[in-house]
C-alpha positions in Angstrom: -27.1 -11.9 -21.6 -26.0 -9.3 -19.1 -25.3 -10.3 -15.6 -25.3 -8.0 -13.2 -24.6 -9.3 -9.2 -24.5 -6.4 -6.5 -22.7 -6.4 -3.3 -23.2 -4.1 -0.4 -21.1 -4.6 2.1 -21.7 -2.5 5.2 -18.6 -2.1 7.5 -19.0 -0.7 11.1 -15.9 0.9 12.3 -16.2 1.1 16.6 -13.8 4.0 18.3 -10.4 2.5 19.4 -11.3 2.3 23.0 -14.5 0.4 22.5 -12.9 -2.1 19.6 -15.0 -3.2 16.9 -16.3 -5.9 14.7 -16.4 -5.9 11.3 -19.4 -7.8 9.8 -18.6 -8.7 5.7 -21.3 -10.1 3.6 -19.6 -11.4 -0.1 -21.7 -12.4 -3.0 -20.3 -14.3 -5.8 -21.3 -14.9 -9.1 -19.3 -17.5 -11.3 -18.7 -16.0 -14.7 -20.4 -19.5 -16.2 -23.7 -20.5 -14.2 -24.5 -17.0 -13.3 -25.7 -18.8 -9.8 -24.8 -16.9 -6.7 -23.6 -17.6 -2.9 -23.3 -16.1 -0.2 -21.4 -15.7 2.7 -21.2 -14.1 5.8 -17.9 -13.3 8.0 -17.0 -11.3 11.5 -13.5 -10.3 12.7 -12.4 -8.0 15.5 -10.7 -4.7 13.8 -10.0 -1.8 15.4 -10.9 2.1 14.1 -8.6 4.5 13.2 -8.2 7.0 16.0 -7.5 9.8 12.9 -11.7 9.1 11.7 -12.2 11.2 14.4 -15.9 8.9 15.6 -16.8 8.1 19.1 -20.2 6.8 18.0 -19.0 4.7 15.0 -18.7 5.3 11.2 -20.7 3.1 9.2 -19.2 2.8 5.2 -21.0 0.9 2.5 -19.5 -0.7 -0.7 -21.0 -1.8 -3.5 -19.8 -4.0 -6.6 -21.7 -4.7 -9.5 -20.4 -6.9 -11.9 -20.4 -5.7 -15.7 -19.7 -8.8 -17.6 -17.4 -9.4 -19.8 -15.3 -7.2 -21.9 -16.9 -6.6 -25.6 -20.4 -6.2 -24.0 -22.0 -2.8 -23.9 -20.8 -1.7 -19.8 -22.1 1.4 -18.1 -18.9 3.4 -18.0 -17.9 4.6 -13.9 -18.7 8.2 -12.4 -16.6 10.4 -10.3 -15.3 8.7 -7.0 -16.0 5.1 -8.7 -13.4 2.4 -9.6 -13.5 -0.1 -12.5 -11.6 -3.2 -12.0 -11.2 -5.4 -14.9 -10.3 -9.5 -13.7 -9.1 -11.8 -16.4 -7.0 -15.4 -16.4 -4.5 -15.5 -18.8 -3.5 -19.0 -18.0 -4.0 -21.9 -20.4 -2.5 -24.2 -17.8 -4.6 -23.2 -14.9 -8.1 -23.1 -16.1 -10.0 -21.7 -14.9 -8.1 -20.5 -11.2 -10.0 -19.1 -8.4 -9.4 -15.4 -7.6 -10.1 -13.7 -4.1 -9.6 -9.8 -4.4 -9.8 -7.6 -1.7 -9.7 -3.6 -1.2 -8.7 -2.4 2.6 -8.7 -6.2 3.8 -12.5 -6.3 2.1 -13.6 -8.8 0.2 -15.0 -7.4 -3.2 -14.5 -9.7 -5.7 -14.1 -14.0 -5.1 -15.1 -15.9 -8.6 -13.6 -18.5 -10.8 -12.1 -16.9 -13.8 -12.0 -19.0 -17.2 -9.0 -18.3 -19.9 -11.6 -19.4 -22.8 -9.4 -17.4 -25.6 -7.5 -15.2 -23.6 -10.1 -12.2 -24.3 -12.2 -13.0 -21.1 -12.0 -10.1 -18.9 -14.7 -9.5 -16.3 -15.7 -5.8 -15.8 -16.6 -4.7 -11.9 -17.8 -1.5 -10.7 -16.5 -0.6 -6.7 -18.6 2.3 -5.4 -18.8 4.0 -2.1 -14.6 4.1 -1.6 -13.4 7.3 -0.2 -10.9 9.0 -2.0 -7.8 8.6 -1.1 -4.8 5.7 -1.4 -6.0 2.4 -1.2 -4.1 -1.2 -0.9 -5.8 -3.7 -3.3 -5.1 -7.8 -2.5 -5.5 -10.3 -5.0 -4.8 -14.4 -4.2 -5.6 -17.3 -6.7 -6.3 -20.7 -5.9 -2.8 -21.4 -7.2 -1.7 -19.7 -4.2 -0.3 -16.9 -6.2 -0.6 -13.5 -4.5 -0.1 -10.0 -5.1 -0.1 -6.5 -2.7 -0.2 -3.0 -4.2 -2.2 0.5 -4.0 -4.2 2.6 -5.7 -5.6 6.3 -6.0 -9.1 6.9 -5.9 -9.8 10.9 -7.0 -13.0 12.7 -5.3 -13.4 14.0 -8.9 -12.7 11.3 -11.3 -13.0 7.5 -12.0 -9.7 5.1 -11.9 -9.8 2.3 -14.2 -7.6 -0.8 -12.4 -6.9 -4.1 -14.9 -5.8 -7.0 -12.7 -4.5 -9.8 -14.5 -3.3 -13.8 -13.7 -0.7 -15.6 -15.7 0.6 -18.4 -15.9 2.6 -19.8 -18.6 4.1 -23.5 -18.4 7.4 -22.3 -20.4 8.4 -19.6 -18.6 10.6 -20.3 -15.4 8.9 -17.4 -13.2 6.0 -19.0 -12.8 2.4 -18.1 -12.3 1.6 -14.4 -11.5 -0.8 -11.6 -11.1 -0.5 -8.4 -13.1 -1.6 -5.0 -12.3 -2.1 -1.9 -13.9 -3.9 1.6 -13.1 -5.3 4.0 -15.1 -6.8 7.4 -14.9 -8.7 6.8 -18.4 -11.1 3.5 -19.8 -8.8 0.9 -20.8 -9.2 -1.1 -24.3 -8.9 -5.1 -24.9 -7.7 -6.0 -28.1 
């Protein structure tokens, strides 16, 4: 069965001098019940003087969740990113994973190991193209920063993955990887 959740989050960016708030609406789907939530958030941010709006810009993102890897997925278009979440963890199953794009909430589900081929395939629309940072936390408290390249003329394919292995001495940790082309699970 195919589950597919969307999200739209609308984000209204106020000119410097008049500040701003940011309303965020997330939807979650756990991978497991399929049952959804939702919550809604405001905080105060700023616009950046270089958008060039006195009267506001208004940006919408969506997410629609794929499913798991192995199932048939619709592949992304120009300008779209896929972001693939999986927990690698035996010990911590499943962990709670919080992932954010420009300090906005796009993905925030419970990820189960199962056997280790459980990744969960998301599709981010309405990103402008450009560098952007990308924010993952677990409920382990495990975090991880980074960025990303999002063409006007092609897809980017991001794999974001937690592991946690009781033997080794580093500890729990999130793994990232970017990719202009689809990426394959064996």
């Amino acid at each position: 069965m195919r589950i597919i959740t969307a999200l739209a989050v609308t984000l209204a960016l106020v000119a410097t001098s008049c500040g701003g708030d940011q309303g965020l609406a997330t939807e979650s789907t756990s991978p497991e019940t399929a049952t959804t939530q939702t919550e809604s958030t405001s905080s105060e941010q700023p616009a950046d003087a270089s958008e060039g709006s006195s009267s506001g810009l208004t940006v919408e993102i969506e997410v629609e969740r794929d499913g798991p890897a192995g199932k048939v997925q619709a592949e992304p278009e120009n300008g779209e990113v896929k972001l693939w979440i999986s927990n690698q963890s035996f010990v911590d199953d499943p962990v709670r994973i919080s992932v954010t794009v420009d300090d906005r909430v796009v993905v925030e589900d419970d990820f189960a190991t199962k056997d280790q081929h459980n990744s969960v395939g998301y599709r981010v629309r309405g990103l402008e193209p450009g560098v952007h940072e990308i924010s993952a936390t677990s409920s382990t408290n495990v975090q991880y920063s980074g960025v990303f390249t999002l063409g006007a003329d092609s897809p980017v394919w991001l794999v974001l993955d937690y592991w946690h292995d009781d033997q080794d001495s580093a500890g729990p940790e999130f793994i990232f990887v970017e990719s202009p082309r689809s990426v394959g699970f064996d």
